[in-house]
C-alpha positions in Angstrom: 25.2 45.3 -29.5 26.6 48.4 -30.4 29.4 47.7 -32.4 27.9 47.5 -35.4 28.5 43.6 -35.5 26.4 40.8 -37.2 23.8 40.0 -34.4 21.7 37.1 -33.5 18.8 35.9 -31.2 19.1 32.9 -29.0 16.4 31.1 -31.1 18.7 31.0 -33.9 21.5 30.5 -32.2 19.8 27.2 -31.0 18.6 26.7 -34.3 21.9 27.0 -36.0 23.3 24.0 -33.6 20.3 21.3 -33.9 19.8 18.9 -31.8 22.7 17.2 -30.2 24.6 15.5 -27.5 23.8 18.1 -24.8 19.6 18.2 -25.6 19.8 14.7 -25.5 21.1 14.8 -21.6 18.9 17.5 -20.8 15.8 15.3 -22.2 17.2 12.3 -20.1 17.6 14.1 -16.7 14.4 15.7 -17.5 12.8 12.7 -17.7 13.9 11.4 -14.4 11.4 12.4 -12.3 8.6 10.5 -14.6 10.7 7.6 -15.2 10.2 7.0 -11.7 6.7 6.4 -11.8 6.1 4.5 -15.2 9.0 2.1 -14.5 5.8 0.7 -12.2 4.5 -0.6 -15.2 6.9 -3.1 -16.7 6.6 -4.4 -13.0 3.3 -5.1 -13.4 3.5 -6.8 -16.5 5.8 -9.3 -15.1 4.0 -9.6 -12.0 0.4 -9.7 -13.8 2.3 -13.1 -15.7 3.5 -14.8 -12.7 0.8 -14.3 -10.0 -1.4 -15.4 -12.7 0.7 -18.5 -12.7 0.9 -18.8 -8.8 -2.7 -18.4 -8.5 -4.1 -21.1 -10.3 -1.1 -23.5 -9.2 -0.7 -23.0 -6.2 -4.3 -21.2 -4.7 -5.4 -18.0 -4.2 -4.1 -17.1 -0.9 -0.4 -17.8 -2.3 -1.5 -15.9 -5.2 -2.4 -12.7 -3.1 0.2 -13.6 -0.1 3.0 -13.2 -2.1 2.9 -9.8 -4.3 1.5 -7.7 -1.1 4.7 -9.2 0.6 7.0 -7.9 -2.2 4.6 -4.9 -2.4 4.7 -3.5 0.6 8.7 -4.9 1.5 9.4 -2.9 -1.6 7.4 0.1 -1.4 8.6 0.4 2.6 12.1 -0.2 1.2 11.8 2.6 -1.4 11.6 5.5 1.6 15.0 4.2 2.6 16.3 4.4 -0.8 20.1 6.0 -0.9 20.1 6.9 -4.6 18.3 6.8 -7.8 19.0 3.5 -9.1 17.9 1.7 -6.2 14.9 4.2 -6.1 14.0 2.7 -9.6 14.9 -0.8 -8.8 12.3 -1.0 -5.8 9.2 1.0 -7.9 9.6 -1.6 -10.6 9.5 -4.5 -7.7 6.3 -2.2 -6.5 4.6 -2.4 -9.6 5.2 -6.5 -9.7 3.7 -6.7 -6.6 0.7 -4.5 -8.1 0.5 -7.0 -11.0 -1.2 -9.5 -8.2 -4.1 -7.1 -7.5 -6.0 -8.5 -10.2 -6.3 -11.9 -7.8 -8.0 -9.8 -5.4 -11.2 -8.6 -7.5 -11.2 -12.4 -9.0 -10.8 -13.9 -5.5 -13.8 -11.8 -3.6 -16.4 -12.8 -6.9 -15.7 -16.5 -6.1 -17.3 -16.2 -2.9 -20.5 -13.8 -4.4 -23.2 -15.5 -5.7 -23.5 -15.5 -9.6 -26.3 -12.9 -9.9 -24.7 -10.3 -7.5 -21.6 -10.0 -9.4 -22.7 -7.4 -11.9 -23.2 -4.9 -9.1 -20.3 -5.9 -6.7 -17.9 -6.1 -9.2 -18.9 -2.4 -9.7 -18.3 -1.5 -6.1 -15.3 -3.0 -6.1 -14.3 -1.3 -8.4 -15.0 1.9 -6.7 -12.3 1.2 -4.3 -9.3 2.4 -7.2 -11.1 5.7 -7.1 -11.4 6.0 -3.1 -7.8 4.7 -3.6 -6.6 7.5 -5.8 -8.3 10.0 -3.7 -6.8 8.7 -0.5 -3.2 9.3 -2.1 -3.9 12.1 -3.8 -5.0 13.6 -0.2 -2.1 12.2 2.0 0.5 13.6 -0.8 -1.3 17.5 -0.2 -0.9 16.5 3.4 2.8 14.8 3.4 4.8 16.0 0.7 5.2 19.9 1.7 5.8 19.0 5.4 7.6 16.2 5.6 9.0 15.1 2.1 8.5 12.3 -0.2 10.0 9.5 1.8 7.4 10.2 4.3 4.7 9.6 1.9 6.4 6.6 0.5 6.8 4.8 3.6 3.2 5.9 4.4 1.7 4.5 1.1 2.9 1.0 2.0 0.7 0.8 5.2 -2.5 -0.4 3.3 -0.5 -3.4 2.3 0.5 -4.1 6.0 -3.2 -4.0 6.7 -4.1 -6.7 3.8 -1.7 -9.2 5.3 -2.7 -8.6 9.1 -5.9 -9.8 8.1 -4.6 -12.3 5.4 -5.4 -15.0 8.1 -8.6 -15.2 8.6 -9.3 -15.5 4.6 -10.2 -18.5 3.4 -8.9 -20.6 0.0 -11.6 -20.1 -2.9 -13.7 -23.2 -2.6 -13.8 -22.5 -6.2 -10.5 -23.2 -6.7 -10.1 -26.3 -4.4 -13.1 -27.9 -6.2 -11.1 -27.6 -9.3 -8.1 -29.3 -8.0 -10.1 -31.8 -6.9 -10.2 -31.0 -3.3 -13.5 -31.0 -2.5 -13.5 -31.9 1.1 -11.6 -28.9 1.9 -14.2 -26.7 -0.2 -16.9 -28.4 1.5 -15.7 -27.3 5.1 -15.1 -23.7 3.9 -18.3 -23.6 2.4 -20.3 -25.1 5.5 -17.8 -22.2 7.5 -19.3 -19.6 5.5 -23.2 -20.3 5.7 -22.7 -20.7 9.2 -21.2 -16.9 9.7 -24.9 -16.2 7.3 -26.8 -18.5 8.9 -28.0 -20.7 6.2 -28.5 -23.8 5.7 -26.0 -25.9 3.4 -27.7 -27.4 -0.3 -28.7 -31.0 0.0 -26.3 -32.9 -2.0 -22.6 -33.8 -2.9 -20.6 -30.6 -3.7 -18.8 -31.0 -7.2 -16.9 -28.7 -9.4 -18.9 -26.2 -11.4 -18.2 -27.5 -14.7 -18.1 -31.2 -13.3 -21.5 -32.0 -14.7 -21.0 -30.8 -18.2 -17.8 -32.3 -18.6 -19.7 -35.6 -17.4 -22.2 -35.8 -19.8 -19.9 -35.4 -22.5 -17.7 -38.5 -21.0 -14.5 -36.2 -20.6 -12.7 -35.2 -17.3 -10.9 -31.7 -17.1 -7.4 -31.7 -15.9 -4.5 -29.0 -16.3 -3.4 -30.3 -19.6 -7.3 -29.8 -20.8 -6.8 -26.4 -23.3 -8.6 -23.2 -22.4 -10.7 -23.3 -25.3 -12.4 -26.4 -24.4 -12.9 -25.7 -20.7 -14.6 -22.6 -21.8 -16.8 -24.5 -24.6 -18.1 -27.1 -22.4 -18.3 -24.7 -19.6 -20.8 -22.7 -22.5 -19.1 -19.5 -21.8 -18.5 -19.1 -25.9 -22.1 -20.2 -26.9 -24.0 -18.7 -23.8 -23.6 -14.8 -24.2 -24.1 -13.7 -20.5 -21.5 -15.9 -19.1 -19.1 -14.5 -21.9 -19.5 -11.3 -20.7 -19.5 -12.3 -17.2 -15.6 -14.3 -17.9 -14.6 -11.2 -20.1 -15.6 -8.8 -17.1 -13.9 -10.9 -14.6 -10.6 -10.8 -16.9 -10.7 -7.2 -17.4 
């Protein structure tokens, strides 16, 4: 500095050389750490696809079996992880898992009766925020102590608990009516007013849109389009129950 030499700043030393090879690896190893978490949501989009698919193929209970298996398998997994590839590999598998949890919200409003749904669907609902808070906590509690594969392995648990109790859920009556099983819906119905103990409707249980669909001379199957399930269901020309069917989507 004292020799009387041309002199410079490291600003403009970093100006002079731009933006190269060796800002572009420091912007990917910066991003590590965050790529971890949103690789969760290409996961999700898959999985919000295919459990749709499952769901409404195969039943509910397949459609909520199956991503809290590969949830918590993968989530559990992800504590075990040897290096970041496979660390990455298993989030992603997380978040297909998470792309099921949309079946769960639509599967408890099939069993609440039509004017309740408003306000449980609300409550429900609440559960993301108890959720958040719940991990938010156990990470202050977990991460300085024991480390993050601690409170990896630890966030799986919840999903152990959904399929302990996966059991004693029943298929949506909803659903079975649709495929034309109405037997089986009838004996889960009759199950569930006896746990409230009510009496059963006098009557032959059919589909919901059954009626409509009748009067018009026209039988839905799966090759029916959506549109015209949904017209002759009058969720386009009857505004509450397009809300209620956009609500339930969301």
């Amino acid at each position: 500095m004292g020799n009387g030499g041309p002199m410079f700043t490291v600003d403009e030393a970093f100006g002079s050389m731009g933006f190269g090879k060796f800002q572009g690896l420091v912007l990917v190893y910066a991003g590590m750490e965050s790529f971890i978490t949103s690789i969760v949501f290409p996961g999700m989009l898959v999985g919000a696809y295919l459990w749709g698919i499952v769901s409404n193929n195969y039943g509910r209970r397949k459609g909520f079996l199956i991503p809290t298996i590969v949830m918590f398998v993968a989530g559990f997994l992800s504590a075990f992880s040897p290096n970041y590839a496979s660390l990455l590999i298993l989030h992603c598998l997380v978040g297909v898992g998470l792309g099921g949890c949309p079946v769960l919200p639509s599967r408890f409003l099939e069993f609440i009766p039509s004017p309740n749904r408003y306000t449980w669907m609300v409550i429900f609902s609440t559960f993301w925020i108890l959720g958040t808070i719940l991990e938010a906590s156990l990470t202050w509690l977990i991460m300085p102590r024991l480390g993050w594969r601690w409170l990896l392995a630890l966030s799986s648990l919840p999903s152990l608990v959904l399929l302990v109790f996966y059991s004693i859920i029943p298929e949506s009556p909803r659903y079975l009516c649709a495929k034309g099983r109405t037997i089986e819906a009838l004996q889960i119905v009759r199950k569930i007013m006896r746990v409230n103990r009510v009496e059963i409707p006098s009557g032959t249980l059919v589909y919901d849109c059954a009626i409509e669909f009748d009067e018009e001379n026209s039988t839905p199957s799966e090759n029916t389009p959506l549109l015209l399930l949904l017209r002759k269901c009058d969720v386009i020309k009857n505004p509450k129950k397009t809300k209620s069917s956009m609500a339930s989507y969301y």
